[in-house]
N, C-alpha and C positions, 0 to 999 in steps of 0.2 A: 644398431647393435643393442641387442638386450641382454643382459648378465641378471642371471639367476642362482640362488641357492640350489646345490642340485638335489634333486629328490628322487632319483632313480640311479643304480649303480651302472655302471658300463664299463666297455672295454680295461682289460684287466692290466692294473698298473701296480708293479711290485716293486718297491728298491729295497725291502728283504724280505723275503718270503718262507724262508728256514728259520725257522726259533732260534738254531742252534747262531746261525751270523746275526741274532739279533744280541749276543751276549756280547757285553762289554768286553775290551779286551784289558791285558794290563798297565794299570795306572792311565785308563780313564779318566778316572777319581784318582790324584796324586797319592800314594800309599799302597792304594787297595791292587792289590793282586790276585789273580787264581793260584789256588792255595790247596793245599790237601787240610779240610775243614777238620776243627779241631772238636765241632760241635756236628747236628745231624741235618746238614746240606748234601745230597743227594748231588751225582757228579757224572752226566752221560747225556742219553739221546736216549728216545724211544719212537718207533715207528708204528708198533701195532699197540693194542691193548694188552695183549700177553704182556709185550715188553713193559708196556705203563706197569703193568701189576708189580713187575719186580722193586719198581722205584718206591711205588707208594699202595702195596699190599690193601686192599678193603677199600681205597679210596678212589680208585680208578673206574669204577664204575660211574659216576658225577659227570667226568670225562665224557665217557664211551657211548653216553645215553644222549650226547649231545652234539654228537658228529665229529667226536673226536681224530684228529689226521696225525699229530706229531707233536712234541715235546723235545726241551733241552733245560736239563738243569747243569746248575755252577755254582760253585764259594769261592767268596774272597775275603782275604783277608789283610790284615794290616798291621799283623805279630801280635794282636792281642786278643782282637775278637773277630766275629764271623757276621757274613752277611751271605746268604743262601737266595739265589733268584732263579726262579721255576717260571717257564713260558709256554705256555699251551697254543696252538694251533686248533681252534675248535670248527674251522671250515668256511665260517660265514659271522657275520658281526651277530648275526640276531644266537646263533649258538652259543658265542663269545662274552655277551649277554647274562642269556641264560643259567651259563657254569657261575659266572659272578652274583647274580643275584640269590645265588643259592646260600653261598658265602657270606654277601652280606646279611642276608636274613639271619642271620645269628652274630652277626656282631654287638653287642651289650653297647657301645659309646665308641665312638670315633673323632675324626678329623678330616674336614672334605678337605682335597685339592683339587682346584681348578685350572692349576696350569701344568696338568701332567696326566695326559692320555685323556682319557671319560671316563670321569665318576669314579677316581681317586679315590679312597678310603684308606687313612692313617688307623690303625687301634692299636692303644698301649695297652698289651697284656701284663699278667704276673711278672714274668721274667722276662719277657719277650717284647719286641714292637712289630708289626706285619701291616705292610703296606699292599692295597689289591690296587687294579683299576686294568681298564679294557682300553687295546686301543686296536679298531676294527676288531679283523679274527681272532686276534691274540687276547686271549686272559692270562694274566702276570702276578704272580705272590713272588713277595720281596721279603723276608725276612728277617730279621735284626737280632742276635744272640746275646741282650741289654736293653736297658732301659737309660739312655745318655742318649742329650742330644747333641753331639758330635756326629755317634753312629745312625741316628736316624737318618740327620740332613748330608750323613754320606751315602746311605740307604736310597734314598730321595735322589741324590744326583746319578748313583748307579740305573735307578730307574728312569729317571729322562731319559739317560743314554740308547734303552732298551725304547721308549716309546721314540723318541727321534727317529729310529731305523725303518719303523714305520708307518710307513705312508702307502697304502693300499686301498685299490678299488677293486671291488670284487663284481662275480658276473651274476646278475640276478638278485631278487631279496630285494630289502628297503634299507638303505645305508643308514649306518652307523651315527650317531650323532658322536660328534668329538668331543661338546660339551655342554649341555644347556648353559652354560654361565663363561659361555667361551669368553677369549680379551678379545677377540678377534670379530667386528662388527664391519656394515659397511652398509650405506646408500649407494646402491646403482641407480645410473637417472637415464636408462633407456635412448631420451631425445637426443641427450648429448655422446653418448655410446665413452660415459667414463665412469668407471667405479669405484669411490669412494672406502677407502681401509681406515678403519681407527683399531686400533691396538691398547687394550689398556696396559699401563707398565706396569711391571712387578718391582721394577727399582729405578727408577730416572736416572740414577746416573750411570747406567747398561748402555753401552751400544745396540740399537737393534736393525735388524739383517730382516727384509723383506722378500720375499724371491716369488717370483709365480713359474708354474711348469703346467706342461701340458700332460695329458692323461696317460703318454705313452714316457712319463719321468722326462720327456727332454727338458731343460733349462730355457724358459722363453725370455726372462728380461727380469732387473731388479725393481723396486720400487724403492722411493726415497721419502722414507717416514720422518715428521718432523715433530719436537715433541710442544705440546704445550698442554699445561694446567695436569699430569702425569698422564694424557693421552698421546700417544703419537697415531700420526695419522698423514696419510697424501693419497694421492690417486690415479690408476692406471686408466690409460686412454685405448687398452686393448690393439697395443702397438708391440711388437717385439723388439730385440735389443738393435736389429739395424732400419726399425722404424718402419716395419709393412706389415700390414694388420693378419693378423690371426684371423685362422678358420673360425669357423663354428665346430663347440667341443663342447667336452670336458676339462675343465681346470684346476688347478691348485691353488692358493695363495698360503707360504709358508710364511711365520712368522720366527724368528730367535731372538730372542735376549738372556744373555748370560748363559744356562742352563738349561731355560724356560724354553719351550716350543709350543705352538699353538698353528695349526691346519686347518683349513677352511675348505670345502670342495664348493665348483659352483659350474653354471652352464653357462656359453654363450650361447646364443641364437640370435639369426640375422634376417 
């Protein structure tokens, strides 16, 4: 059995494919509710471009030019301030990409995060905080209506919420990187058909939750990560949960701790 990094997209694997079920729901985030925004969070769905234009007049173009498919925006609130989260559907990771790097190209100073989507970008504006990052199709702006970091790091957990729901392989194109600095590492050793997960931790004293799935979302079996020196780490033997080996595929291995999520896609071959 050989396990690989996969490097080709295949058979199409959605567990949410609508922007709109990728919106957190209420108290998520304990507090934060949807909310009739007090500030300028933008509150609906848009399926065509016409529609985009109503939400975000002059701006929807960036979208459109880049295979734009759907949107949902929403505000939450917590009785005092606002947090606005806009999720685009741009069709394919390399479009999903593209709308982001636009974005970031004019960010003045930031703050990377590496355990939330790909290529996370924090920037504290004037009044404002605006969190971007891609994960697959989706390009995501988070908003923050302050400068506290209360509201960020509830900004922050609204947004895992949004990257958690997705986990998508698309048909065609060259996949997504999840993260050049992903936690998520592993030794496959072919001879022995078992592959190695180290995870780095974002807080040791987290419980973390391993899982692997197959490409069609079914649930194949946990892994039991153990932590030492702030890695945790163990390893699957390409056995499912009542211990008979897996096809040859497409795979998953998901990681959680606390908030944090981290996804990994990979191949066997036999």
């Amino acid at each position: 059995m050989i396990f690989l990094w996969s490097g080709v997209f295949f058979a199409s694997l959605i567990f949410a494919q609508d922007p709109a079920a990728l919106l957190p729901e209420n108290n998520t985030v304990p507090g934060w509710t949807k909310s009739n925004p007090r500030f300028a969070c933008q509150v609906g769905t848009a399926h065509t471009c016409d529609e985009l234009s109503n939400y975000i007049d002059g701006g929807a173009v960036v979208y459109c030019n880049l295979g734009y498919v759907s949107s949902a925006f929403e505000g939450y609130g917590n009785g005092t301030t606002d947090v606005c989260i806009q999720i685009y559907d741009q069709g394919t990771a390399a479009n999903a990409l593209g709308v982001y790097q636009l974005f970031y190209d004019n960010m003045v100073s930031y703050e990377r995060i590496d355990t939330l989507g790909d290529s996370a970008r924090l920037e504290i504006q004037l009044f404002t905080s605006e969190l971007l990052f891609i994960s697959d199709k989706f390009f995501v702006r988070v908003v923050m209506w302050a400068i506290d970091s209360a509201l960020i790091e509830a900004g922050k957990q609204l947004a895992s919420h949004v990257a958690t729901g997705v986990i998508a392989v698309e048909k065609g194109g060259k996949p997504a990187v999840i993260s050049t600095a992903s936690p998520i590492m592993a030794n496959p050793e072919p001879s022995t058909g078992i592959l190695w997960i180290t995870y780095r931790a974002q807080q040791a004293t987290d419980k973390v939750e391993c899982l692997i799935y197959d490409c069609a979302g079914r649930y194949i079996c946990p892994v039991d990560l153990r932590l030492l020196d702030a890695l945790f780490s163990g390893f699957w033997n390409g056995l499912t949960y009542a211990r008979r080996p897996v096809s040859a595929g497409h795979y998953l291995v998901l990681v959680k701790q606390g908030h944090h999520i981290a996804v990994k896609k990979f191949i066997i071959q036999k």
